[in-house]
C-alpha positions in Angstrom: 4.3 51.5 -64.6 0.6 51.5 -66.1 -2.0 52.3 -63.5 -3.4 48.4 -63.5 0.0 47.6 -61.8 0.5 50.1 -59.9 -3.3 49.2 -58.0 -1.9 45.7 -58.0 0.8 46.7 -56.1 -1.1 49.1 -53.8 -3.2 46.5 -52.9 -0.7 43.3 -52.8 1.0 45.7 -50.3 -2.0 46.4 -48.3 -3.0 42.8 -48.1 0.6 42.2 -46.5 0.4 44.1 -43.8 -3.3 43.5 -43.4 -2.5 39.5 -43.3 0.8 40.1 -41.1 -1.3 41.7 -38.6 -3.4 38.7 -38.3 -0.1 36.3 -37.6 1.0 35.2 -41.0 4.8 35.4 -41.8 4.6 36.3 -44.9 7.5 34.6 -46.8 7.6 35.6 -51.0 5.9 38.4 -52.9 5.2 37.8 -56.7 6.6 34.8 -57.1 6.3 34.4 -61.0 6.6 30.5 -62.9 5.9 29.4 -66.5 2.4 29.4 -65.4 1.5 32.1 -64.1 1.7 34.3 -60.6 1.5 33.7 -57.1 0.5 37.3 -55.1 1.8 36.4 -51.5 2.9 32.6 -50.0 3.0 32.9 -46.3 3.5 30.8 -42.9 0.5 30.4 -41.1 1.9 27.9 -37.9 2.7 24.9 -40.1 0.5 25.5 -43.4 2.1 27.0 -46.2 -0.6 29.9 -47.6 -0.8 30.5 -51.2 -2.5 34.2 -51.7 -4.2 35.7 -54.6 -4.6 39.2 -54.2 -7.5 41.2 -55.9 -7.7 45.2 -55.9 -10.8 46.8 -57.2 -11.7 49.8 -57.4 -15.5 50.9 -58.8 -15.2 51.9 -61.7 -14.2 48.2 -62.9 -16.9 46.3 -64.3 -16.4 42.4 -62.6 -15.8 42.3 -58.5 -12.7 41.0 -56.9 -14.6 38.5 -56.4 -15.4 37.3 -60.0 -11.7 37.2 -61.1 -10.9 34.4 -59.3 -11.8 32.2 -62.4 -11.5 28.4 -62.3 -8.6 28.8 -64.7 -6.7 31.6 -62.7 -7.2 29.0 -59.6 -5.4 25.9 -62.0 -2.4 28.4 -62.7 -2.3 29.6 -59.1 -2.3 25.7 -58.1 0.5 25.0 -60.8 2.6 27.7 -59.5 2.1 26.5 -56.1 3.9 23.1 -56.9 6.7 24.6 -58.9 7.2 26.5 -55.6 7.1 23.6 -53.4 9.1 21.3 -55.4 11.9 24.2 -55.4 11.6 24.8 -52.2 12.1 20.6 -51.6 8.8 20.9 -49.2 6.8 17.4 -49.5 4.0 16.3 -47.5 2.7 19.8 -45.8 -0.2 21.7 -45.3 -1.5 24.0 -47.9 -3.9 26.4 -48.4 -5.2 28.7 -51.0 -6.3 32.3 -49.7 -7.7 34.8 -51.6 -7.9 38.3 -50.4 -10.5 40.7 -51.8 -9.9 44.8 -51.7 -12.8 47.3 -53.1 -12.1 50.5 -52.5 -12.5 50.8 -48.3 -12.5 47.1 -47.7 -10.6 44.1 -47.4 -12.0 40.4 -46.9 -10.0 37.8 -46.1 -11.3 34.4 -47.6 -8.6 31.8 -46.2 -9.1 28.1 -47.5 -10.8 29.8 -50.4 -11.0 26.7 -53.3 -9.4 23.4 -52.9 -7.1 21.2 -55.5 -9.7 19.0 -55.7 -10.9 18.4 -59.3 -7.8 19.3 -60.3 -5.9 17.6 -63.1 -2.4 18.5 -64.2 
């Protein structure tokens, strides 16, 4: 495994237990469509949570923070409702989180960008 997915990993598994802790039942991990990647979904009381998951450490030139392009949010919304409409959920709350990790810290950003503006 190359060392970008094994920080992925690290950090995808760090967010979990990190996001857990705070009362999320954390339901899929990588769950991959034609589109693209979704980190984490999750449970949080009756939303369904969408999570990208960014690990940084400092030797990388842009910030957690910065890769969460417009684009990367479209694919992250387009494999959101592949997942629902397998899943056969309609009409329910969802969110899109985003959890940052740079070397000693983790932020949490939950509700971090909307659909809105979005066109399929």
């Amino acid at each position: 495994m190359d060392p970008r997915h094994e920080l992925g990993n690290f950090g995808e598994d760090i967010a979990e237990s990190y996001l857990a802790r705070q009362g999320l039942v954390i339901v899929t991990q990588n769950f991959r469509t034609d589109f693209g990647e979704i980190d984490l979904i999750a449970r949080d009381h009756e939303a369904w949570v969408f999570i990208e998951v960014k690990t940084r450490t400092n030797d990388q030139q842009t910030s957690a923070a910065e890769a969460i392009t417009l684009a990367k949010q479209h694919k992250i919304i387009r494999s959101a409702l592949v997942y629902l409409k397998l899943q056969k959920l309609h009409d329910v709350a969802v969110r899109f989180d985003v959890v940052l990790i740079e070397e000693n810290s983790i932020e949490w950003i939950a509700d971090a960008f909307q659909t809105s503006g979005y066109t399929r």
